[in-house]
C-alpha positions as CSV (number, residue, x, y, z in Angstrom):
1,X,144.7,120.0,107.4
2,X,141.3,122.2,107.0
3,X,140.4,124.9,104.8
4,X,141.7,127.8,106.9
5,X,139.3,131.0,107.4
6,X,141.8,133.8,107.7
7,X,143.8,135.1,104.9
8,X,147.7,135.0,105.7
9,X,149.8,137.4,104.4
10,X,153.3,136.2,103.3
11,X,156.2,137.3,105.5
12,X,159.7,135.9,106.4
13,X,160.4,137.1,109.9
14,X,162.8,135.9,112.7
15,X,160.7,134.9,115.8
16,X,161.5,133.0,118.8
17,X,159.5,130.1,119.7
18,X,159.3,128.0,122.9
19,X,157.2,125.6,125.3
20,X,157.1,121.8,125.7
21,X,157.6,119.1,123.3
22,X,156.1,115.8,123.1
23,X,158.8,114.0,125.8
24,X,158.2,116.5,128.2
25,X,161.4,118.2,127.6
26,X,161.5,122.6,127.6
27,X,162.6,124.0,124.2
28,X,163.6,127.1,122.8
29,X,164.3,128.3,119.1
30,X,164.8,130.9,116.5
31,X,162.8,129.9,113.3
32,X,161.2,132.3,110.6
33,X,157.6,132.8,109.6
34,X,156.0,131.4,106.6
35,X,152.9,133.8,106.7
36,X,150.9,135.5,109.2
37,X,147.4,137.1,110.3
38,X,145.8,138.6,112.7
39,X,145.2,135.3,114.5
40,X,147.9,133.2,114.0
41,X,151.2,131.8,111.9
42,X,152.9,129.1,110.2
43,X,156.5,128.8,111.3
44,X,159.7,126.7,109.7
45,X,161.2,123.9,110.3
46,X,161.0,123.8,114.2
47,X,163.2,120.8,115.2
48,X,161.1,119.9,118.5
49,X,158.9,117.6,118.4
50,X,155.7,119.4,118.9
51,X,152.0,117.5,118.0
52,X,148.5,119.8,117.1
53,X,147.1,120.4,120.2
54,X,150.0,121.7,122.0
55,X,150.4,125.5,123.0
56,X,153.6,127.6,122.8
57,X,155.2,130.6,123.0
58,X,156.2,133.1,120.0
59,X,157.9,136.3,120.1
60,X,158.8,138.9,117.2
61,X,161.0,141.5,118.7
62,X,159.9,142.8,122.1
63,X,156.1,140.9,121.6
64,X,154.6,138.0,122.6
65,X,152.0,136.0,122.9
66,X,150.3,131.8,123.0
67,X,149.3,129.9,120.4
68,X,148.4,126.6,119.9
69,X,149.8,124.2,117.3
70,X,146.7,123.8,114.8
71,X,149.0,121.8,112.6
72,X,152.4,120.0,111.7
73,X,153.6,119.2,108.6
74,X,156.8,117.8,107.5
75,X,159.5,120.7,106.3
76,X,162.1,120.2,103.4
77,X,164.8,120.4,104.9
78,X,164.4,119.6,108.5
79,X,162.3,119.4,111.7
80,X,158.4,120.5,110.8
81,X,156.4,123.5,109.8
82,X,153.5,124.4,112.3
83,X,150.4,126.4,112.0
84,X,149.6,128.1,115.2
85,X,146.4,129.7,116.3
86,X,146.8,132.8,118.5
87,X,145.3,132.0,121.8
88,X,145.1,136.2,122.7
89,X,143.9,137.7,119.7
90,X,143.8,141.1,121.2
91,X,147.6,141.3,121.1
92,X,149.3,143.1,118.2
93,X,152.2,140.7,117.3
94,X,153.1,141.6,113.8
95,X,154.3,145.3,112.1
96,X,151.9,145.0,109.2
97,X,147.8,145.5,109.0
98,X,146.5,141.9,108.1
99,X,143.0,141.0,106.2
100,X,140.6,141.0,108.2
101,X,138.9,137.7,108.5
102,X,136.7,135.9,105.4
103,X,137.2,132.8,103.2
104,X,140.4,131.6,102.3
105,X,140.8,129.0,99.7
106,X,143.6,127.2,101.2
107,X,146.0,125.3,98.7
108,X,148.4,122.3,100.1
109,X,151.6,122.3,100.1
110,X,152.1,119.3,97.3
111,X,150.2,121.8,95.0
112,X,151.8,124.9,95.8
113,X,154.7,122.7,94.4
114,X,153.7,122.0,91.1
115,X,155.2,123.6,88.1
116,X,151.9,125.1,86.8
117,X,150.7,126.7,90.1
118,X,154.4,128.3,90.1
119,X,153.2,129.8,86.8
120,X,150.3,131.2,87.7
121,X,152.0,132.8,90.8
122,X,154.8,134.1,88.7
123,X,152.0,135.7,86.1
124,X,152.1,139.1,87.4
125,X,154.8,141.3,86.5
126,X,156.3,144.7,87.6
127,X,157.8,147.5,86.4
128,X,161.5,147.8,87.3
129,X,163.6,150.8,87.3
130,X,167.3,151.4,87.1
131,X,168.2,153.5,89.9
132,X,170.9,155.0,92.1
133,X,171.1,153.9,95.6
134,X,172.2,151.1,98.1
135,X,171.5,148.3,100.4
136,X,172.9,147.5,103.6
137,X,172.7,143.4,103.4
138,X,172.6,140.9,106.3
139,X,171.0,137.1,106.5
140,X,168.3,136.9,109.6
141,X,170.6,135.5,111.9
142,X,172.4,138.9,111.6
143,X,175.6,137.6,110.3
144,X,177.0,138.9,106.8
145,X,176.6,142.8,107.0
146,X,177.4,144.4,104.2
147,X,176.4,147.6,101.5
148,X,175.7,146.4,97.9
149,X,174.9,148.8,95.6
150,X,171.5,149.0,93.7
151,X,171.0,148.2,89.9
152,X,166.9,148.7,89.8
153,X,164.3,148.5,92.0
154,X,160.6,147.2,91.6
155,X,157.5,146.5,93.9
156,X,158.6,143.0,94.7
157,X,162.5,142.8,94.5
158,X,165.6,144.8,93.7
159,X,169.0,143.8,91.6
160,X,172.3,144.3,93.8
161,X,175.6,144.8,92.5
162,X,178.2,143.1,94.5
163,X,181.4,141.1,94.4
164,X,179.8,138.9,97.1
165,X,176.6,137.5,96.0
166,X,175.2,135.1,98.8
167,X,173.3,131.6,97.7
168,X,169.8,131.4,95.8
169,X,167.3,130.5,98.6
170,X,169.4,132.3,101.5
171,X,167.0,134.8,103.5
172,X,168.2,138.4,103.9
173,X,167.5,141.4,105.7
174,X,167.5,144.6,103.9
175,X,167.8,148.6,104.3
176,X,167.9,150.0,101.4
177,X,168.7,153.8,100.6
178,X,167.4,156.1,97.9
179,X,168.4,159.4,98.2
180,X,166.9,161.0,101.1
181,X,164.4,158.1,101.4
182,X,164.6,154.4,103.3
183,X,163.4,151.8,103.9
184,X,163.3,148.2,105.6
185,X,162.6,144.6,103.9
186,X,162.7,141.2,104.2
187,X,164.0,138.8,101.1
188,X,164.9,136.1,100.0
189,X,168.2,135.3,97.1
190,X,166.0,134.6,93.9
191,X,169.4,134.8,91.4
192,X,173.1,135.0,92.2
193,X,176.1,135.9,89.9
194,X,179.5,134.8,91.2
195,X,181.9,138.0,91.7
196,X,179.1,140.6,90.3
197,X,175.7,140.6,91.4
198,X,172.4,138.8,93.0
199,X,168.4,139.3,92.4
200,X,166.0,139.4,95.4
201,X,162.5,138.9,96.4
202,X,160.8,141.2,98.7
203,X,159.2,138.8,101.4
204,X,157.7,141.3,103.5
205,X,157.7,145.2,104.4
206,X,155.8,147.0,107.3
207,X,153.1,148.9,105.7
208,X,155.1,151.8,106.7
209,X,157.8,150.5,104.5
210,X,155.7,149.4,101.8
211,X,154.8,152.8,101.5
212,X,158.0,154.3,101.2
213,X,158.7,151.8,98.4
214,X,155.5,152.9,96.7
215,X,156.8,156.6,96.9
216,X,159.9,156.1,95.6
217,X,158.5,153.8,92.6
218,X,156.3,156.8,91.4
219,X,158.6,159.1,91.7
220,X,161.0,156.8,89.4
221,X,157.8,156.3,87.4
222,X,157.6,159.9,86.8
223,X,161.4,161.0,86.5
224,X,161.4,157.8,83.7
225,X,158.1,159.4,81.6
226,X,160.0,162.8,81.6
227,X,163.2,161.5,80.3
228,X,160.6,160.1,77.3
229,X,158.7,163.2,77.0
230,X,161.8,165.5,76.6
């Protein structure tokens, strides 16, 4: 694989993808993002057997558009990840503004694996706040609705109370309320507590959403440096 020249930003979303594989046959399946730009992708563990070179379809929601498979690599679990190149870069596919293009210092897969890059990812740390409020909880494939109530709240993850925690590494869909304020997220299980609670990673908010979540953590900021100050 090559040093890629457009920064991806990390996002778990539930697209459909489709085309030809490499026995001629039609396929069709729902998969999840790894990360995305403004000119392409890398999806999971897509179980047709699709070689670099090929094109395909992908849709999120009611968009679509070609790409063409730039790369395949094996996936833990099963089938392969792809990188796909958007063959009609004028089309808006994904909810969120991506970088624009410029160096990125691609790093492999095997080293994104290793316990000291893990480290250096996990270096930055922020703020969390207790707070009152809930989430309505469901995996991607829709199934598992639910409301869990919230324990705190930070830019990248939240702490749910709940008497059904689901399975570290499961993939969620979130709506979480605050008062008179919501919004939407994507996550991923980080912790889970048998019979009381669960941690989660934020894997990606619209930048509508993000925003909303960066109102409601200064306002908790500020509500927290009152309670000090009186």
């Amino acid at each position: 694989m090559g040093r890629r020249v457009q920064p991806r930003v990390k996002g778990i979303l539930p697209v459909r993808i489709w085309g030809t594989d490499d026995q001629g046959n039609p396929f069709a399946e729902h998969v999840c993002t790894i990360d995305i730009s403004n000119k392409g992708a890398s999806v999971a563990a897509v179980r047709a057997p699709v070689s670099a070179g090929s094109t395909v379809g992908l849709q999120y929601r009611n968009r679509q558009a070609r790409f063409r498979v730039a790369w395949v690599a094996p996936a833990v679990t099963q089938g392969n990840n792809l990188g796909l190149e958007c063959l009609q870069p004028g089309k808006e596919l994904w909810p969120v503004e991506t970088p624009a293009e410029a160096a990125d210092p691609y790093v492999p897969q095997e080293a994104r694996l290793r316990p000291d890059h893990q480290q250096r990812e996990d270096r930055r740390v922020y703020t969390r706040f207790a707070v009152s409020g809930a989430a309505y909880v469901k995996t991607l494939s829709g199934e598992g609705g639910r409301w869990a109530r919230l324990g705190d709240l930070s830019f990248t993850g939240c702490y749910l109370h709940t008497t059904d925690p689901m399975e570290v590494g499961r993939s969620l869909s979130l709506l979480v309320k605050i008062a008179d304020r919501q919004f939407e997220a994507a996550a991923i299980v980080r912790s889970s507590y048998p019979g009381i609670a669960m941690g989660v990673e934020f894997t990606f908010l619209s930048n509508n959403d993000r925003a909303t979540l960066r109102s409601v953590l200064h306002r908790l900021k500020e509500l927290n440096t009152d309670t000090v100050a009186g």
